[in-house]
N, C-alpha and C positions, 0 to 999 in steps of 0.2 A: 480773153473773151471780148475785148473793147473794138475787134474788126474782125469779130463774127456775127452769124446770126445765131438771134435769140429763138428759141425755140416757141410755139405756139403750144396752147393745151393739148390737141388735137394730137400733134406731131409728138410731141412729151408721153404722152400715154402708149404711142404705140413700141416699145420697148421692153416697159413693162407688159403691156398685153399679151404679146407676143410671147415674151419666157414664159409667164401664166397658165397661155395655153400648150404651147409646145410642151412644156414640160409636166402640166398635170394629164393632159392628151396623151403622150407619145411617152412620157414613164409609167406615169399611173395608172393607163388605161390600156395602151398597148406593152407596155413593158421590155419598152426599143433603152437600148446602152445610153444613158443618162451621157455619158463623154458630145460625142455628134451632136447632140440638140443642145448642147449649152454651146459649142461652137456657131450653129447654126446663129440663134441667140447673139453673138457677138458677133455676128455679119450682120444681124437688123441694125443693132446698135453702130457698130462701124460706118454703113451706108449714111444712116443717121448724121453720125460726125462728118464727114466725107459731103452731105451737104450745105452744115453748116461755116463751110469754110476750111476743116482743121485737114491738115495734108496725112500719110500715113505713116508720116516720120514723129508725129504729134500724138494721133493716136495708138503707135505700135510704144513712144514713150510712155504714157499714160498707162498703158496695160502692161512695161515693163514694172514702169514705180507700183503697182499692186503685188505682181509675181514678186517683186524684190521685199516687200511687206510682209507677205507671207513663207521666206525662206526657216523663220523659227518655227512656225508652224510643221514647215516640211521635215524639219530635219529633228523636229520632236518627233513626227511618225516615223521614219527611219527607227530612230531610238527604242521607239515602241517595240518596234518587229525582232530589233535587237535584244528586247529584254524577252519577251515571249519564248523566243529560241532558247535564250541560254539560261532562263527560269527554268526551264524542261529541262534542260540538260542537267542541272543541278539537284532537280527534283523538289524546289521551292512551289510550285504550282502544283504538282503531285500529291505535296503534303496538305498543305491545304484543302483540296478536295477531298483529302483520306478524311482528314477529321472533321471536315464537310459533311462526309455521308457520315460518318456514326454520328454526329451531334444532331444534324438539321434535321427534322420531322417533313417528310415530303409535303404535307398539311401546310407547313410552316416556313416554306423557304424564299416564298413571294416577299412573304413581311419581312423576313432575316435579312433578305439581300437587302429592301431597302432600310431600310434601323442600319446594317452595318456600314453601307454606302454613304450614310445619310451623316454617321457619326464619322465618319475617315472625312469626308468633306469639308464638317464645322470645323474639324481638329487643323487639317491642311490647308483647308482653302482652296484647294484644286478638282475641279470633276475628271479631266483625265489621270489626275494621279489616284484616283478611289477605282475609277472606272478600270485603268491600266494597270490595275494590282489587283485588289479584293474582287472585282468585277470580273475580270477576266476567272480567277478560281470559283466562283459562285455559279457562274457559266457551267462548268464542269462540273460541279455539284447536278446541277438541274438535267444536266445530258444527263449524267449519274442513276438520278431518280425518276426517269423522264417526266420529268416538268416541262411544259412549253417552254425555246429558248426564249420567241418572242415575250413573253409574258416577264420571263426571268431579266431578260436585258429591260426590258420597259419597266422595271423595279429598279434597277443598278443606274440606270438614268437619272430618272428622278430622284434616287437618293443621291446622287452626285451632283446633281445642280443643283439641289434642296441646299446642299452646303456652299456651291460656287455663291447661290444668291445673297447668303445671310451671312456667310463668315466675315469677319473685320481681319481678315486674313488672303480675301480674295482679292484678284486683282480686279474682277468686274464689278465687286461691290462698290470699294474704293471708287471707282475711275465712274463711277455711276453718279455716287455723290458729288465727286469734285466738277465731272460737268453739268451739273445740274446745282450750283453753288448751294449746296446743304451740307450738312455736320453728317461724319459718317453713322454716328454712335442714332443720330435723330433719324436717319436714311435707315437702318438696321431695324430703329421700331418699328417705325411705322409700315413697314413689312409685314412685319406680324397682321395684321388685318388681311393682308390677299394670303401671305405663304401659310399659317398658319388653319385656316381653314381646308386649304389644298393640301396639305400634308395629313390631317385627319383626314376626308374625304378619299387620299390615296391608300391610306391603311388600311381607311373599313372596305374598299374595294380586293385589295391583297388579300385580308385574310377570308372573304365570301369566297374570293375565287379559290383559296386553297382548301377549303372544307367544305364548296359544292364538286371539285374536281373541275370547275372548268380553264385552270390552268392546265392540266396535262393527266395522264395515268398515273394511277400511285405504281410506283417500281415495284419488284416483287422482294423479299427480303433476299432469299437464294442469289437475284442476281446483284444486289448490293453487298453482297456479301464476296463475291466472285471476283467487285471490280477491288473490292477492297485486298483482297486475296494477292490479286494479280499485281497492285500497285507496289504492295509491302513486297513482293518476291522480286521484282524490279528493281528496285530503292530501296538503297539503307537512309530510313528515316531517320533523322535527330534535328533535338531544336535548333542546330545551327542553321539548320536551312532557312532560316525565316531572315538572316542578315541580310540580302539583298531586297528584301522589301521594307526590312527596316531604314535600311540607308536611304530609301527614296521615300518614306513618312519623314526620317529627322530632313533630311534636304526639303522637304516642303514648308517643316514646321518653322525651321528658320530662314527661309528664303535662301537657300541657296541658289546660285545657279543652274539651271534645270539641266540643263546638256550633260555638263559637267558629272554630274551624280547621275545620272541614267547610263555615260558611259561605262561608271566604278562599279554600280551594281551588275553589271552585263561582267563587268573583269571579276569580280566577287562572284557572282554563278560561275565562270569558268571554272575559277579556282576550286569552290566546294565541289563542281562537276569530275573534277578530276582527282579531290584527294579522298572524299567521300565514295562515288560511283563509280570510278574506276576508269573515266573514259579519258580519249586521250587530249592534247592541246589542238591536233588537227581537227578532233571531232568539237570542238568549243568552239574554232574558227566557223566549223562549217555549220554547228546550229545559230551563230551570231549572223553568220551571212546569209543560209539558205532554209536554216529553221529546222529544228529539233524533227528526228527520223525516229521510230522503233528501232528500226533495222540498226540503228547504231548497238545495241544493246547484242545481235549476234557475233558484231565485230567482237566482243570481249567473251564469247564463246555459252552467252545465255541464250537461252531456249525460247524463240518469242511463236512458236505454233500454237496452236488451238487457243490462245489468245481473245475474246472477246469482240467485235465491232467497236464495243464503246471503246475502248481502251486506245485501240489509234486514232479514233475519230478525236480524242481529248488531247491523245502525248502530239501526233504529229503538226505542228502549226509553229509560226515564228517564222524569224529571218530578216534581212533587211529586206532583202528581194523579194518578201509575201507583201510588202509598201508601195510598191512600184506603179501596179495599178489606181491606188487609191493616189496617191501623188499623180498620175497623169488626169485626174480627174479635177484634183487641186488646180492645175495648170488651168483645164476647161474653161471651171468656173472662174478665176480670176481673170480671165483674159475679154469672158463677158462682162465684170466687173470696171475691168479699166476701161472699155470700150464707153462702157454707160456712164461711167462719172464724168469722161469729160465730156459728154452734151449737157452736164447739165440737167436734166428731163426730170430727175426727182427732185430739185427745189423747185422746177417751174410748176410741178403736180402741188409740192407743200403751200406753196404761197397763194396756188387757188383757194386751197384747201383752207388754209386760216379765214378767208372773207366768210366763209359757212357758218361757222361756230358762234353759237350767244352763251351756252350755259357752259355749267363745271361739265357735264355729263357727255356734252360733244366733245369740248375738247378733250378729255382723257378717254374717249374715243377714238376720237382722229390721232392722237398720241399713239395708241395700239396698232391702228393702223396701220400707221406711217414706220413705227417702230417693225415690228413686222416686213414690210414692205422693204425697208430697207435691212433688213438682214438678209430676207433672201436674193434681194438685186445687188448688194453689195459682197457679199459672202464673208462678210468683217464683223467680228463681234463688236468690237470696237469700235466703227463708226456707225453701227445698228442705235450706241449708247449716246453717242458725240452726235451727228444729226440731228436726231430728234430734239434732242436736249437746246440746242443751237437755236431753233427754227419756233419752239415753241415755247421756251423759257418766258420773253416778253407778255407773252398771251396770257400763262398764268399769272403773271403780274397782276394784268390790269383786269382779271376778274379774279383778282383778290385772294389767290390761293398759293398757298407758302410751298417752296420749292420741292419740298419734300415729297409733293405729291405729284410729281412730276419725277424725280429720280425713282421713283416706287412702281410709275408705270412703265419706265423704257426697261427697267430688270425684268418684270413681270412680261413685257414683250415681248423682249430683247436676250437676255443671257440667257432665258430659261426656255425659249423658242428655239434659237440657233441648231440643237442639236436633234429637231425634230425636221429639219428642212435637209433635206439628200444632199444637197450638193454646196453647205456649208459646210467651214472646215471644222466643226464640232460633229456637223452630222454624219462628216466620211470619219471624222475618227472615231465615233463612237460604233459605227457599221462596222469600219476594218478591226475596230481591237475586239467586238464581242461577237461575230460573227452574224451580225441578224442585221438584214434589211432592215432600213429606218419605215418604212412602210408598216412592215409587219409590227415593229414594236413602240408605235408611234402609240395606237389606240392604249396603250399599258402604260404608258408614261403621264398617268394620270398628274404629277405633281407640277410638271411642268405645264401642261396647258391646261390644267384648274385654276391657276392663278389669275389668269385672262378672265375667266368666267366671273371670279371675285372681284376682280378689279372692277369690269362691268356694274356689279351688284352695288359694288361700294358707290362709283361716279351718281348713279342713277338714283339712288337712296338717300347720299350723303353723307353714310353712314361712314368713318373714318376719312374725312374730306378734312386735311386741318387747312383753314382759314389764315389769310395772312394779315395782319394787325396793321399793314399800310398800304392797301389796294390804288391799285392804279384808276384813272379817273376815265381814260379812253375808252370809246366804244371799240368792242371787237372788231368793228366791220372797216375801222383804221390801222386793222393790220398787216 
């Protein structure tokens, strides 16, 4: 940057502006393909760079090193589409929604998903491994009983990042504390003041909405009964079917390598697929690759007519090649991503920003913010946590308030926001594994953006504000 130009306010803002409104304009309002306008977005940003000096061999590197960041991401959702497919095949996702609908109380399946999401979370540490497992079967449940999907995913959410935020098992809780130099065990409590309020607050919403019905029609018993019917004469159910989602709980619980174990359990569906149900090594291939079919079932000479709607609407789904689209959208947004980091524009916005600030209450404000802002312009959990943390650690200092409270608000922003915003890669993975616009199940995902609202309450109040026993001596306005 030392024989470039610095950016101005003025010039800084228009980047962000610009994706802000294209994209609440042009997705939100018009409902135009999210892919184009995040392009578009990285021609502001480019022209941008392209002024300040940098050639396009500079900025096409720049938005490489992001696409190359994000290749574990990508080829998790690959993995995804792979286990979906050959869970079907095997009939691991079948069973679970069988005993889905006899147990779950249509009443009661808002609160179930999140309690059951909520607890795979703590235990794993992972929101797409709660989400890309129990999540995805719950889903199916709610088709099942017609429950709103929205309603159902915006539960499966929120209990899944309820545990990404608080587990000592996460990796964003972890990497929350470490750049924000606090203890994770003291990071973890002092949580409890925003999650803890939001996690009630999304229960007592879950169960109003399931015993006023404004989550969806109660099913009728006749056709729960029909799908249950239809699933058992399909599939021979036994408890070995649950080996493949076992193997990806114990791979989370001990950290294994994620790749690794997601491609065992796809070969472990194969295997039960074929010694269990009958089908062959070609058709294993082909719901790994192109995603679990009915129709496979008349290859082996069963009867798939008069058949139900729900029933393919739940078996047919999976594949790698069902990821394809959601990965060209990866591509999109990261390439607006590298475009914007290297101007620069969002430290020249943070460092306005700090001159503003005199209380606790702005800054963990501005903290929200900024946190926020940079998850959607960066599309990186990870550096949603690392910025922030970076830019305003000093600031807490020197008004006197212990770091903790500063790792509590970029989680609260940051890891539990990401998956509410479309064209992060939490928010395409959690669209492409549960089948619901982040739109539609944004407003039900009460846990995750309740925390913000507590956070607020707390800055403004004081209330959960710990104090730091050796405050810095500086005025704010020298920062």
């Amino acid at each position: 940057m030392n024989n470039k130009k610095t950016l101005g306010l003025g010039l800084a803002l228009v980047p962000i502006t610009v994706m802000l409104l294209v994209l609440s304009v042009g997705h939100g309002i018009m409902d135009l393909r999210i892919e184009p306008l995040l392009l578009l977005c990285a021609v502001v940003a480019s022209t941008l760079a392209r002024l300040q000096g940098f050639s396009w061999d500079e900025i096409l590197a720049s938005i490489t090193d992001k696409l190359a960041k994000a290749m574990p991401v990508i080829l998790i959702l690959v993995c995804v589409g792979a286990i979906i497919g050959t869970w079907m095949l095997s009939g691991t996702i079948p069973y679970m929604v069988y005993w889905g609908l006899k147990l779950i109380s249509p009443k009661y399946i808002l609160i179930a998903a999140f309690f059951i999401t909520s607890v795979i979370s703590v235990c794993t540490g992972t929101s797409w491994g709660a989400a890309g497992t129990v999540g995805v079967a719950l889903m199916g449940v709610a088709a099942g009983l017609d429950i709103s999907l929205a309603a159902t995913a915006g539960a499966v959410v929120s209990g899944a990042y309820f545990g990404d935020k608080i587990s000592p098992l996460s990796d964003s809780t972890n990497f929350a504390a470490i750049v924000a130099d606090t203890n994770l065990y003291d990071h973890i409590r002092h949580m409890m003041y925003t999650t803890v309020p939001a996690f009630v607050l999304a229960s007592i919403v879950y169960l109003i909405a399931g015993f006023t019905g404004i989550s969806g029609g109660i099913s009728t018993p006749e056709k729960v009964s029909q799908i249950l019917n239809e699933l058992n004469n399909l599939y021979n159910f036994n408890i070995l079917l649950i080996l493949p989602p076992a193997l990806i709980l114990w791979g989370a619980i001990t950290k294994r390598p994620v790749i690794p174990v997601m491609l065992t359990s796809c070969v472990i569906a194969i295997a039960i697929g074929i010694i269990f149900q009958g089908f062959s090594l070609q058709q294993g291939i082909d719901s790994f690759m192109e995603g679990f079919n009915l129709t496979m079932f008349s290859a082996q000479g069963q009867s798939i007519t008069g058949i139900i709607a729900d029933v393919p609407r739940l078996l047919n789904r999976g594949g790698m090649s069902s990821m394809m689209g959601t990965i060209l959208l990866v591509f999109c947004a990261f390439s607006f991503a590298g475009a914007l980091t290297i101007t620069c524009a969002l430290t020249v916005i943070i460092n306005r920003l700090l001159k503003l600030i005199h209380s606790a209450g702005q800054l963990i404000a501005a903290t929200i913010v900024t946190t926020v802002a940079v998850t959607g312009s960066t599309c990186d959990g990870k550096l949603a946590l690392l910025i922030p943390a970076e830019l305003y650690k000093e600031a807490y200092k020197r008004l006197g308030l212990d770091n903790k409270n500063l790792s509590r608000t970029i989680e609260d922003a940051g890891t539990v926001i990401e998956p509410l915003i479309p064209w992060t890669a939490a928010g395409i993975f959690m669209a492409s594994t549960l089948g619901v616009n982040t739109l539609e199940l944004l407003p039900w995902a009460v846990q995750c953006y309740a925390g913000i609202i507590f956070a607020l309450i707390c800055a403004f109040t004081g209330l959960g504000i710990a104090k730091n026993s050796t405050p810095g001596n500086l005025n704010m306005s020298e920062a």
